[in-house]
SEMIKOL-209135 format. One line per 4 residues: number of its first residue (from 1); their letters; for each residue x, y, z of C-alpha. Coordinates in pm, whole numbers, plus 50000, padded with zeros to 5 digits. Layout:
<recs>
NUM) a) X/Y/Z  ...
</recs>
This chain:
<recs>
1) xxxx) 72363/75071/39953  72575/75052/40254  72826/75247/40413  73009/75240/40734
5) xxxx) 73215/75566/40716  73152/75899/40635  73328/76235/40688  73072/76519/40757
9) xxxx) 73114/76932/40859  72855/76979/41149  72755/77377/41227  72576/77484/41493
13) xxxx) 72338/77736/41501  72491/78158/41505  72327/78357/41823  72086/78669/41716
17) xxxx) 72249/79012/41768  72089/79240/42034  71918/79525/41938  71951/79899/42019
21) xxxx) 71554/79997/42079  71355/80270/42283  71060/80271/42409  70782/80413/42174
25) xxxx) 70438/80414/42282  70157/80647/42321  70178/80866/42634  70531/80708/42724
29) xxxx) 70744/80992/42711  71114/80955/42726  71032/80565/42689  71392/80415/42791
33) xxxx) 71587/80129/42651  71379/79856/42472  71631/79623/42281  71567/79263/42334
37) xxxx) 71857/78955/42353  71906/78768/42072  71795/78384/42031  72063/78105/42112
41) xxxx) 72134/77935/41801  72044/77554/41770  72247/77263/41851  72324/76980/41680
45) xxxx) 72230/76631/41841  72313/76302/41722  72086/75984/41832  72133/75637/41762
49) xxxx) 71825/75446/41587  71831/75069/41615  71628/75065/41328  71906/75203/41048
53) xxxx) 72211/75009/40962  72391/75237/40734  72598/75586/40705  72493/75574/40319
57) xxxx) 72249/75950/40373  72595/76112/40499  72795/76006/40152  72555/76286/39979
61) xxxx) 72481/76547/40332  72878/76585/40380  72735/76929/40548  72454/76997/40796
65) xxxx) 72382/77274/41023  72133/77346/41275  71949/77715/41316  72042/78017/41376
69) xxxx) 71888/78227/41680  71658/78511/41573  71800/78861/41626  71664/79045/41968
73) xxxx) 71287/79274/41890  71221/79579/42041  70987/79589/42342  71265/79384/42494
77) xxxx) 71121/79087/42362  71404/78836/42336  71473/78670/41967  71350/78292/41858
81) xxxx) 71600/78075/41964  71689/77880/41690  71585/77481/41631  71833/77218/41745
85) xxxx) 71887/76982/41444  71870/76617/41572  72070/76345/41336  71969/75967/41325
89) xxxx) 72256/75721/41291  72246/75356/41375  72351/75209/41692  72674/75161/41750
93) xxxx) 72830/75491/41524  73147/75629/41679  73166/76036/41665  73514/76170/41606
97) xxxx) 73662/76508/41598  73907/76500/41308  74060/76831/41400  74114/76739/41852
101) xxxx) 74154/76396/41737  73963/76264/41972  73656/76038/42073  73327/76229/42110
105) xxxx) 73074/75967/42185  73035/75571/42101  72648/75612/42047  72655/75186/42109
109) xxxx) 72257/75193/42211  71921/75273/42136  71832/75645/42203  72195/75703/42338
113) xxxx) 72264/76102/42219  72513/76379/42240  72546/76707/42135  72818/76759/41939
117) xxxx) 72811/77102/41850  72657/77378/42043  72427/77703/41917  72607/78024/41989
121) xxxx) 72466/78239/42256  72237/78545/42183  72441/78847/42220  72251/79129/42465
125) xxxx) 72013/79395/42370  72057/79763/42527  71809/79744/42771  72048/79449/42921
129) xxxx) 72280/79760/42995  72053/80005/43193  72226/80078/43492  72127/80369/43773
133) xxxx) 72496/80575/43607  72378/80430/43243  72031/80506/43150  72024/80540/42743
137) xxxx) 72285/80296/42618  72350/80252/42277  72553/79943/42340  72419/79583/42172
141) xxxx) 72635/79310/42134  72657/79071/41841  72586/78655/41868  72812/78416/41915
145) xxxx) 72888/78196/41589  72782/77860/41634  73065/77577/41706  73145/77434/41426
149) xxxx) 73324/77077/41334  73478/76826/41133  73341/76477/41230  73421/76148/41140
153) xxxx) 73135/75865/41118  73248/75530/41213  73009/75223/41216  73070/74915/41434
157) xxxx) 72762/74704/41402  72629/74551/41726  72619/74190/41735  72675/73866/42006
161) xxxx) 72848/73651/41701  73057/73696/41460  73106/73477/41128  73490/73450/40987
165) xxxx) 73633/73248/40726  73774/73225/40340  73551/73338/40065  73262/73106/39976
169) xxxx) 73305/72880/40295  72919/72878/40384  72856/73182/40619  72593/73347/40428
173) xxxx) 72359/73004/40368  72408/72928/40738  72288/73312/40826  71992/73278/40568
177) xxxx) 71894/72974/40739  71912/72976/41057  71779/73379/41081  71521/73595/40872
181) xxxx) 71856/73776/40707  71864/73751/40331  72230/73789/40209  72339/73686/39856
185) xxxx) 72414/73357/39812  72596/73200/39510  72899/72963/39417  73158/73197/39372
189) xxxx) 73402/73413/39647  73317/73697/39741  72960/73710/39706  72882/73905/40047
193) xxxx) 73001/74220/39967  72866/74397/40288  72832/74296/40620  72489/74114/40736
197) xxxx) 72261/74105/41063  72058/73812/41132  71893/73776/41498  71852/73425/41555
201) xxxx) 71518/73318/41721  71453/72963/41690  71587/72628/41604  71555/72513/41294
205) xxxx) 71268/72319/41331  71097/72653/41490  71093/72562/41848  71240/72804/42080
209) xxxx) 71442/72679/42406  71403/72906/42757  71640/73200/42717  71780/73133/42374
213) xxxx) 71845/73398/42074  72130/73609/41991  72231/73816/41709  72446/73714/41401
217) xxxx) 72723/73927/41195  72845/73791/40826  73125/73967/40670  73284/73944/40330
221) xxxx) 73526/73689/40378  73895/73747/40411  74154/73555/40270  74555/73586/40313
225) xxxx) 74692/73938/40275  74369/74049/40348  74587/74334/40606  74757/74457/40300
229) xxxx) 74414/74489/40129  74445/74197/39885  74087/74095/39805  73831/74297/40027
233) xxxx) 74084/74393/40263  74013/74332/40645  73797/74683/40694  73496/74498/40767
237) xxxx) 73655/74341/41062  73538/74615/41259  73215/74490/41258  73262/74219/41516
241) xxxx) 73482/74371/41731  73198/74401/41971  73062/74047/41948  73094/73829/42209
245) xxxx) 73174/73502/42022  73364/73447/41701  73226/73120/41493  73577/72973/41268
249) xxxx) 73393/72826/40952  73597/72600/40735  73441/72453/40400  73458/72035/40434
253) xxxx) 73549/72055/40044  73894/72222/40125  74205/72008/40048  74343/72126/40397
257) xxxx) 74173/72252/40689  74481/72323/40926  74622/72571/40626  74252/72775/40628
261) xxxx) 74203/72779/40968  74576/72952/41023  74526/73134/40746  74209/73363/40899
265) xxxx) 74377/73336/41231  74689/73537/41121  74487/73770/40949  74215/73821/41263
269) xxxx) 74589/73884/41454  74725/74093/41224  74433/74340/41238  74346/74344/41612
273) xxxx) 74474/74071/41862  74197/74115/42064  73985/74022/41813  74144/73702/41773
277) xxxx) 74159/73653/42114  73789/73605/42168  73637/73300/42279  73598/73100/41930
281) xxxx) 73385/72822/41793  73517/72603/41550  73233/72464/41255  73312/72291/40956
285) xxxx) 73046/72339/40668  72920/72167/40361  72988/71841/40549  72694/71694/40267
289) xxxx) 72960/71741/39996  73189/71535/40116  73268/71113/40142  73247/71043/40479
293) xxxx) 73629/70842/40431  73762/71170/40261  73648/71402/40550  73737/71176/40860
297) xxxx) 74053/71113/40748  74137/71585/40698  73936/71586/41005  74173/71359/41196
301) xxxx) 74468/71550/41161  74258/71872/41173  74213/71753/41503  74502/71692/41629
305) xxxx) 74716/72018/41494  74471/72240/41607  74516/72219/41942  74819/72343/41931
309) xxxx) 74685/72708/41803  74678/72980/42040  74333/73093/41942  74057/73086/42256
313) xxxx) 73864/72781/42110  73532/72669/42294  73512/72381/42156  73776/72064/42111
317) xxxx) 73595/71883/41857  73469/72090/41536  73138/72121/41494  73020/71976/41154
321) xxxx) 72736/72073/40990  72521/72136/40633  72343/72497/40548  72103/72282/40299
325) xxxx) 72014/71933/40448  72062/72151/40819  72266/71828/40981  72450/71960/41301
329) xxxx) 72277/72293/41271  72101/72233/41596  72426/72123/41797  72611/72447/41653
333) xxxx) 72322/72705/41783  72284/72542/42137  72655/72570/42120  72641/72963/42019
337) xxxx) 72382/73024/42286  72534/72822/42560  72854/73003/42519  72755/73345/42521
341) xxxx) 72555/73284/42871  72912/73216/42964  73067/73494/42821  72985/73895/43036
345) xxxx) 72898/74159/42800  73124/74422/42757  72982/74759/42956  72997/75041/42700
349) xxxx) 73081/75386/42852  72767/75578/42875  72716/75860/42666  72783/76126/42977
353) xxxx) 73070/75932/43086  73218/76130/42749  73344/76483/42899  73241/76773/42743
357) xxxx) 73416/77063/42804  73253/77394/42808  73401/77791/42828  73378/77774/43181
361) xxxx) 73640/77468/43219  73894/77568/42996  74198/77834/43055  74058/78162/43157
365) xxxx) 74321/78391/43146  74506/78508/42867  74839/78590/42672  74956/78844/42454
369) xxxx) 75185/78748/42189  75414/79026/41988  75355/78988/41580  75554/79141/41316
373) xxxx) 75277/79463/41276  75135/79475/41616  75031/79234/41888  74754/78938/41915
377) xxxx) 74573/78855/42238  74433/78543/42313  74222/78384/42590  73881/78218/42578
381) xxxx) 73697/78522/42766  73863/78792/42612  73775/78638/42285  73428/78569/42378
385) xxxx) 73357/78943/42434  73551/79022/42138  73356/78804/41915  73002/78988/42088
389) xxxx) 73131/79281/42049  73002/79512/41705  73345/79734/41665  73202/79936/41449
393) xxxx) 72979/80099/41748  73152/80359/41918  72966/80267/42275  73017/79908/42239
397) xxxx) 73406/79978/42161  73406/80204/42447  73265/79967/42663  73486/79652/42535
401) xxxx) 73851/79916/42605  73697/79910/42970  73693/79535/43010  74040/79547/42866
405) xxxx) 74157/79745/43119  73993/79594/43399  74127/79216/43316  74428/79421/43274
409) xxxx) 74525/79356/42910  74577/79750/42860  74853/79724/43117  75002/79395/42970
413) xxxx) 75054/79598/42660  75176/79871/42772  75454/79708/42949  75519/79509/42607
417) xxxx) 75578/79858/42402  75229/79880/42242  75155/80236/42106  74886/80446/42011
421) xxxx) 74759/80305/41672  74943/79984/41682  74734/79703/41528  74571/79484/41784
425) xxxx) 74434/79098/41679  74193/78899/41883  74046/78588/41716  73915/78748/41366
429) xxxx) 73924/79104/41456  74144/79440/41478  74133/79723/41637  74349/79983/41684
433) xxxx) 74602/80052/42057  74455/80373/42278  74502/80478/42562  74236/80442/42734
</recs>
């Protein structure tokens, strides 16, 4: 099977809590606070594998998650941080967030990675608290929940060429010959149903010129209203947007090669006019099919139209050639290889060229907003310690009113009307207004 999108819920690992602990051994009296730190949680890590070619194991994992720190021991021995989970996807798989709407990664080489969600950090046992004023706290705080996110898999396979044309015009029998590739081959349209990679290596007769190969993409082929979807729609195109080279193919047999030709060429514009705008080879196919009379005669105005078409051709004069008597198949790979030696490859962003934007860069402050029973407070810091904090423990509560006061939320408050027992809101959790 193949599959070049997918839709997937990533989750990183949770933090452990901290522990509350004391000191318990033989001859220790009045051991003091023992509570270790809870493990970070894992991350998750995609990588890109030149060996896979598909998205298909993501259309039955929709939902993967990486795991969770171990909670904080007593001797102060810090929890098991937990595993990063490390995901496989073939080169050249775009990342994106659905929910920022943005580009994470384009993971276009082998062993490029990038974490795209991150393990939540282990919250602190008590003995993290000791202090010369505080010598038996009873204050742990919870883990952080791991990050977790909606992702979008898009594959762009990676490939110098690129093979357009109608239905049936030859592009799969010129693939299976001239590279190892196997696609389906058989008399009637639409018979590649999913892109192919071939990597060409040799001529046909096996010998192999000084810096020569390059790697070959087939897709279904497209024919007019293939933007609106009509037969396989164009939504394989986006597998040789990164090539290089684009190779026209028009069948000999056709009653009109101007019509096909401008035919694919809207459709190529229509759907990205970049795309169309790459340097293209012209080929005509199945030239063994055809009186030689007949085809001079198409070819001769063929010829002399195309010229006028705004597409980047490489070549005045079509190549002709024949996938099963191989006639011209020569010409049309030193052709494909001399071209591309002319033609820079596109630099890829590297994987840290792709921001990532951590607690520390974003807004630090915070704002407190008036609701219809109470008041919410928000503000990456302030909901960090919220989210650490276990309200349910009296010195933990205590000790989280302080740091409101001291960022000076208490006295934003205040000044706003809050009152004693007012409902307070930060992220996922209430408390009630004091006066501290």
């Amino acid at each position: 099977m193949f599959a070049d999108e997918a839709v997937i819920k990533v989750k990183a690992g949770d933090g452990g809590n901290g522990v509350v602990s004391w000191e318990r051994q033989k001859y220790v009296a009045k051991g003091g606070p023992a509570g270790g730190d809870g493990g970070k949680g894992g991350d998750v890590i995609f990588i890109a594998d030149e060996n896979l070619n598909t998205l298909v194991y993501f259309t039955t994992n929709r939902k993967i998650a990486a795991e969770n720190g171990e909670d904080g021991r007593s001797h102060k021995k810090r929890g098991k941080s937990g595993e990063d989970l490390v995901v496989k996807v073939p080169s050249g798989t775009l990342l994106w967030d659905i929910e920022a709407g943005g580009l994470i990664a384009d993971l276009s080489n082998d062993g490029d990675e990038v974490a795209v969600a991150f393990g939540g950090d282990g919250g602190y046992g008590n003995a993290h608290f000791t202090s010369s004023i505080r010598q038996a706290p009873e204050i742990a705080e919870l883990g952080e929940p791991g990050e977790e996110k909606q992702i979008k898999l898009e594959l762009k396979l990676i490939a110098d060429v690129g093979l357009v044309g109608h239905p049936n015009v030859g592009k799969s029998t010129l693939l299976s010959v001239v590279t190892k590739a196997k696609p389906k081959i058989a008399n009637y349209p639409f018979t590649t149903l999913i892109p192919n990679l071939g990597v060409v290596e040799t001529l046909p007769d096996g010998s192999r010129p000084e810096e020569f190969g390059f790697v070959v993409a087939d897709i279904p082929g497209l024919i007019e209203g293939a933007a609106e979807g009509k037969g396989l729609g164009d939504e394989f195109l986006r597998h040789i947007e990164r090539t290089r080279l684009l190779v026209h193919i028009i069948d000999a047999t056709s009653d009109d090669f101007l019509r096909d030709f401008n035919k694919i060429n809207d459709e190529l514009k229509r759907y990205n006019l970049d795309l169309f705008k790459k340097p293209m080879i012209v080929a005509i196919s199945k030239i063994d099919l055809v009186p030689r009379e007949e085809f001079e005669k198409k070819l001769k105005i063929f010829k002399k139209e195309s010229l006028k078409s705004d597409a980047n051709l490489v070549n005045k004069m079509p190549i002709m050639f024949s996938g099963v008597t191989h006639e011209g198949l020569r010409e049309l790979l030193f052709e494909m290889n001399n071209d591309l030696r002319k033609i820079p490859k596109k630099e890829t962003p590297k994987v840290e060229d792709y921001r990532e934007y951590t607690l520390e860069e974003r807004k630090t402050g915070f704002d407190v907003v008036e609701e219809e029973k109470g008041f919410r407070i928000m503000g990456p810091k302030v909901e960090k310690f919220a989210i650490r904090t276990d309200f349910n423990n009296g010195p933990a509560m205590y000790r989280f009113r302080h740091i409101l006061k001291r960022i000076g939320i208490e006295t934003t408050l205040r000044k706003m009307g809050a009152k004693e027992g007012d409902i307070i809101r930060i992220g996922d959790k209430t408390f009630e207004f004091k006066e501290f």
